[in-house]
C-alpha positions in Angstrom: 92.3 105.2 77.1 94.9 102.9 78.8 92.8 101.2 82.1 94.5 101.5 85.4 93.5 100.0 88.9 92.6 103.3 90.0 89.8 103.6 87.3 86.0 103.7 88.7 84.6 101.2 86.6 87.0 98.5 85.1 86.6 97.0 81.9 85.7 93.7 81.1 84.0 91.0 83.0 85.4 89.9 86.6 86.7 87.1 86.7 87.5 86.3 90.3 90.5 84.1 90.5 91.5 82.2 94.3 95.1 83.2 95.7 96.3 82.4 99.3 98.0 85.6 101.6 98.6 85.7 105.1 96.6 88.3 107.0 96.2 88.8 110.7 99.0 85.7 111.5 97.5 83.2 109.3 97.0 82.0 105.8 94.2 82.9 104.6 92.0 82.0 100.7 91.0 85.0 99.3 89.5 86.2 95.9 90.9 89.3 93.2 90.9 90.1 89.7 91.9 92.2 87.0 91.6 95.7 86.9 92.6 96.0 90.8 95.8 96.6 92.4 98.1 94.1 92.6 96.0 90.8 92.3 98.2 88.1 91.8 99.4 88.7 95.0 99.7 90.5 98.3 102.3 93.3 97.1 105.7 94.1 99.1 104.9 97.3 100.1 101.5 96.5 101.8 102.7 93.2 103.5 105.7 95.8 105.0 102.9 98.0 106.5 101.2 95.0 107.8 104.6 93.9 110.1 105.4 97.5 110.7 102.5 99.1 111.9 101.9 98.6 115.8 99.0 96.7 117.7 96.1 99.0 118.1 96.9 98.5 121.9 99.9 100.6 121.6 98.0 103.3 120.0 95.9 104.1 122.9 93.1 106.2 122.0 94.4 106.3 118.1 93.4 102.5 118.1 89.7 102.7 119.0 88.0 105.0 116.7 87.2 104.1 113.1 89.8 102.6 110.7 90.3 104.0 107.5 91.8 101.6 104.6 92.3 104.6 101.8 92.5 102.5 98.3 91.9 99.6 99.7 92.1 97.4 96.2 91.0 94.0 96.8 90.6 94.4 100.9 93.9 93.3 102.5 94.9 96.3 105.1 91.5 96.4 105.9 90.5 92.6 106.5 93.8 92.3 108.1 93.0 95.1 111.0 89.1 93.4 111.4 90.6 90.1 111.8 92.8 91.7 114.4 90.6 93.7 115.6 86.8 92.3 115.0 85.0 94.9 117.1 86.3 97.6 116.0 84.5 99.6 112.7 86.9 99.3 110.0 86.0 101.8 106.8 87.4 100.1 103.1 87.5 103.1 100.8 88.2 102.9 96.8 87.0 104.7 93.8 87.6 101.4 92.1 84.2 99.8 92.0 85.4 96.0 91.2 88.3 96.8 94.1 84.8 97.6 96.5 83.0 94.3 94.9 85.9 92.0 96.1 86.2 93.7 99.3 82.8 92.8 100.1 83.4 89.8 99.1 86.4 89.2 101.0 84.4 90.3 103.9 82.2 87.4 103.7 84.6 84.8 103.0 86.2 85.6 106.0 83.8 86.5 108.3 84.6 90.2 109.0 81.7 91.9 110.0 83.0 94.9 111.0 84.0 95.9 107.6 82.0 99.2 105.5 83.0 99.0 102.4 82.1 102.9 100.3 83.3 104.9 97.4 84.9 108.4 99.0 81.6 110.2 98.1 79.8 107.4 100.1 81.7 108.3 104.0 79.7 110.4 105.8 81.0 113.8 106.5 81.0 113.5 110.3 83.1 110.3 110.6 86.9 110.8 112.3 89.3 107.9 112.7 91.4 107.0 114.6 93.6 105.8 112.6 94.6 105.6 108.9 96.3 103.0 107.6 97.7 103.0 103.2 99.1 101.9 100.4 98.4 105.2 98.5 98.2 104.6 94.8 101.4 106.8 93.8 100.5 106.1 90.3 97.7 108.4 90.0 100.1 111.2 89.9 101.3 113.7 92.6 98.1 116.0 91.9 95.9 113.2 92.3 97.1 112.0 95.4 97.8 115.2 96.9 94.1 115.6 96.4 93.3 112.4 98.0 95.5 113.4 101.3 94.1 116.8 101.3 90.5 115.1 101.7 91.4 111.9 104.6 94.3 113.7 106.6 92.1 116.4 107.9 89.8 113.7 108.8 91.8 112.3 111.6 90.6 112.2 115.1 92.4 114.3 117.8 95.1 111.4 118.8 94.6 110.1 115.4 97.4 108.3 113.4 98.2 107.6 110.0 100.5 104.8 108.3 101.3 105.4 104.8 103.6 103.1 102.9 105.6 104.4 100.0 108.5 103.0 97.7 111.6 105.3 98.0 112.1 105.7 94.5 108.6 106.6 93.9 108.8 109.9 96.1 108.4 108.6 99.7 111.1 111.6 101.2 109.2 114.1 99.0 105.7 113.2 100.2 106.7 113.2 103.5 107.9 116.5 103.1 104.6 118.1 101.2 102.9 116.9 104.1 105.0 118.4 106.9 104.9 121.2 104.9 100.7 121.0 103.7 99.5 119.6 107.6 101.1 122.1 110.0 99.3 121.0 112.4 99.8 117.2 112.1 103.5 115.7 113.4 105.4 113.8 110.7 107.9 111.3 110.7 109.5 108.1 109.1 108.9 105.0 111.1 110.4 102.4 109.5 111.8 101.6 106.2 112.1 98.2 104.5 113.4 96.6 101.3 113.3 100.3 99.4 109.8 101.2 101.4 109.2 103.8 103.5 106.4 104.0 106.3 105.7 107.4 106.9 103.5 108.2 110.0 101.5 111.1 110.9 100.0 112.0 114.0 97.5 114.7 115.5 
């Protein structure tokens, strides 16, 4: 069976490998590997998000509940927003297990300690964020990530917000639509759009 980065338990050994991104304003050493998303480099679509989303101060109460960082891969929406944002509980969610590995990691190297890195299973029921921020992994089909939106979008906190960024020719208009059409009761809009990438936002 052909691997992909949203497999639970890539093959092969890791080999972590150095590469230098900017997160939070600065440049910053992190670690990734094979078998995760994008790990030669911080990919266009996720650096996009990062300009495009607003300062949690802007968000009022949207941006002081829980952050969730759905797929997180090797850990750069989520380290980005603790860097920003150090005392505020920042959730790092994958069903990748070597993606969750160098999360952690990541977390260390750069001092986050406001960072919980889990599987989906692992997030306790109970928990609501305030705010969701994504590079959904497209790739695992439109089942598949309808699934995974059917099980975090509900999740939001009353004032909640989600940022979800996804490539125009990889269904951005038609995902925004299945959600207006999925989430009654959640607002949904495009907020920006960059280079061929959409930022879809989605508020309770």
């Amino acid at each position: 069976m052909t691997q992909h980065y949203f497999s639970a338990s890539p093959e092969g050994e890791l080999r972590p490998r150095e590469i230098e991104v900017e997160l939070a304003g600065a440049p910053r050493s992190v670690v990734t590997a094979g078998g995760v998303f994008s790990p030669e480099q911080l990919d266009r679509g996720t650096a996009i998000l990062l300009r495009e989303i607003p300062e949690a101060s802007s968000l009022g109460s949207a941006g002081t509940g829980p952050l969730l960082d759905i797929g997180c891969g090797w850990g750069p929406i989520a380290l980005g927003a603790a860097l920003q944002q150090p005392e505020r509980e920042i959730w790092a969610v994958d069903v990748n297990e070597r993606s969750r590995e160098l999360t952690r990691l990541n977390a260390e190297r750069l001092s986050t300690r406001n960072v919980r890195v889990a599987a989906p299973e692992e997030v306790p029921e109970d928990v609501r964020f305030g705010e969701i921020r994504s590079n959904p992994p497209i790739r695992v089909g439109k089942e598949a990530l309808h699934g995974i939106l059917r099980l975090w979008l509900p999740r939001l906190a009353d004032g909640g917000i989600a940022h979800l960024v996804v490539a125009k020719h990889l269904g951005a208009d038609s995902l925004q639509r299945w959600i207006a059409t999925e989430f009654t009761d959640l607002h949904v809009e495009r907020a920006a759009r960059d280079k061929g990438f959409h930022i879809i936002r989605i508020e309770r």
